[in-house]
C-alpha positions in Angstrom: -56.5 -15.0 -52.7 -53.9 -13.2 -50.6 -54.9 -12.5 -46.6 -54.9 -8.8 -45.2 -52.0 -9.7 -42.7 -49.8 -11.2 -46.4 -51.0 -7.5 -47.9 -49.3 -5.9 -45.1 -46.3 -7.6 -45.1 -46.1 -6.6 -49.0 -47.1 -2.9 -48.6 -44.5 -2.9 -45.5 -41.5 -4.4 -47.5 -42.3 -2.3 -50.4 -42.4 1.2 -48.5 -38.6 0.3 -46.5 -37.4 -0.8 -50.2 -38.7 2.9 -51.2 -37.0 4.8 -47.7 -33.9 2.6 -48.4 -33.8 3.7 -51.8 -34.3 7.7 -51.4 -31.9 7.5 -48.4 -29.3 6.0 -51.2 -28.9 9.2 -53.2 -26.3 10.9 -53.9 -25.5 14.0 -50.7 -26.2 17.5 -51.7 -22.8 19.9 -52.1 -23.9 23.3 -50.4 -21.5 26.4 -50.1 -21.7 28.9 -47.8 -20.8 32.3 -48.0 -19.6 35.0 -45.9 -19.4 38.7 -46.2 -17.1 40.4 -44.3 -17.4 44.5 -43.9 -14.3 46.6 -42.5 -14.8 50.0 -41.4 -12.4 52.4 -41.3 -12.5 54.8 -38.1 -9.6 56.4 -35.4 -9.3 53.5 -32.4 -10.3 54.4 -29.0 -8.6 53.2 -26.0 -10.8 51.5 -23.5 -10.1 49.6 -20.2 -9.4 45.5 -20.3 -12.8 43.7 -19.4 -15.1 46.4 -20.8 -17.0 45.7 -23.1 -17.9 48.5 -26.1 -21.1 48.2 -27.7 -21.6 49.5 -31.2 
């Protein structure tokens, strides 16, 4: 017959095996994309330091 504190110490080994384990697998590959847009449009001439809101 096993003590409560003995129980805990099993349960506690057994759930840092399990983290160790998932924290072992293999890193995920994720690609990003990006979608760039170019407008076509005569240019306008503005002033340095001014910003031009569209």
């Amino acid at each position: 017959m096993t003590t409560w504190y003995r129980r805990l110490g099993f349960l506690a080994c057994g759930l840092a095996l399990l983290l160790a384990l998932g924290g072992c697998r293999h890193r995920e590959h994720r690609t990003m994309r990006v979608h760039q847009e170019q407008q076509e449009g005569e240019v306008q001439e503005v002033r340095p330091g001014e910003m031009v809101v569209e």
